[in-house]
C-alpha positions in Angstrom: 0.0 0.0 0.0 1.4 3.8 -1.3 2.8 5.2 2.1 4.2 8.5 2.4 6.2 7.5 5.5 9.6 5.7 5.5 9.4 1.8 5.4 11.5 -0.4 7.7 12.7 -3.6 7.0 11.8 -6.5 9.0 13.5 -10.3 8.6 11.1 -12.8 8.2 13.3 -15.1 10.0 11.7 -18.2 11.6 12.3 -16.9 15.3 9.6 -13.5 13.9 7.4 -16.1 12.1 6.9 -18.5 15.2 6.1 -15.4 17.7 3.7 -14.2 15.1 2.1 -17.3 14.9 1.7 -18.0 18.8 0.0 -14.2 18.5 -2.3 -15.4 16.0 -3.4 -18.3 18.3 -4.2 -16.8 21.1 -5.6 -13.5 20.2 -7.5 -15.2 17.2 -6.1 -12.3 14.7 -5.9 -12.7 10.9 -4.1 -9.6 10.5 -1.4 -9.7 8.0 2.1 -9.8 9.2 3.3 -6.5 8.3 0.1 -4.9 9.8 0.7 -7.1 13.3 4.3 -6.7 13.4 3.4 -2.7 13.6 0.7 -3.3 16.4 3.0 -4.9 18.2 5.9 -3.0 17.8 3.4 0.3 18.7 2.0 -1.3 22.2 4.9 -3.1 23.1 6.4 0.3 23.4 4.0 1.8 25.6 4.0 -1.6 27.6 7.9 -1.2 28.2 7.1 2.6 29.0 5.2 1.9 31.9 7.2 -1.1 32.8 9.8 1.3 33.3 7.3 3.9 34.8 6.7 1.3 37.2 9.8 0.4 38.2 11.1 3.9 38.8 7.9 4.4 41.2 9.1 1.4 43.1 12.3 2.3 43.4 11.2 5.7 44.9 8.8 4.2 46.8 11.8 2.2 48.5 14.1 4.6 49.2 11.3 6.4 50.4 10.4 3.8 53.1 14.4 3.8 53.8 14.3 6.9 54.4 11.3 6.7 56.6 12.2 3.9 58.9 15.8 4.7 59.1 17.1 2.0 57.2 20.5 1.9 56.9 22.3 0.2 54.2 26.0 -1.2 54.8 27.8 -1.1 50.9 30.5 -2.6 52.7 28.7 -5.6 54.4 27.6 -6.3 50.9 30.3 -6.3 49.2 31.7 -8.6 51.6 28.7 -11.1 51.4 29.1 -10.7 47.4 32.3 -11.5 46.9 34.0 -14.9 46.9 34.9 -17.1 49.8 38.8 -16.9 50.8 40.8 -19.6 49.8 43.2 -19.1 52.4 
């Protein structure tokens, strides 16, 4: 179909064609590829925006608590439980 917008180029590789097709099963859709490759690609994005949304919020909302409760936070005891056993 005549678009004035750029194209982009997608592989059809068989990794694309079996996520497609485990779309089409359980959502039902006929819609052709190119046309569900750009739904997807569209609301996946805003999905992943709020993913990140979210975790920024929760990661406020921790320090927040921290903050709140007096938590302190020992880097130092930490790294000492992260790193690897002595072999002396």
């Amino acid at each position: 179909m005549p678009s004035k917008h750029p194209r982009i180029a997608v592989t059809a590789d068989p990794e694309l064609g079996e996520a497609l097709e485990r779309v089409r099963a359980a959502t039902g859709t006929r819609e052709a590829d190119a046309s569900l490759v750009r739904r997807l690609a569209v609301e996946g994005a805003e999905v992943e925006l709020q993913a990140g949304r979210r975790r920024r919020e929760a990661i406020e909302a921790l320090f927040a608590a921290m903050d709140r409760d007096g938590f302190e936070l020992d880097l130092a005891d930490i790294d000492r439980l992260n790193s690897p056993p002595s072999s002396v």
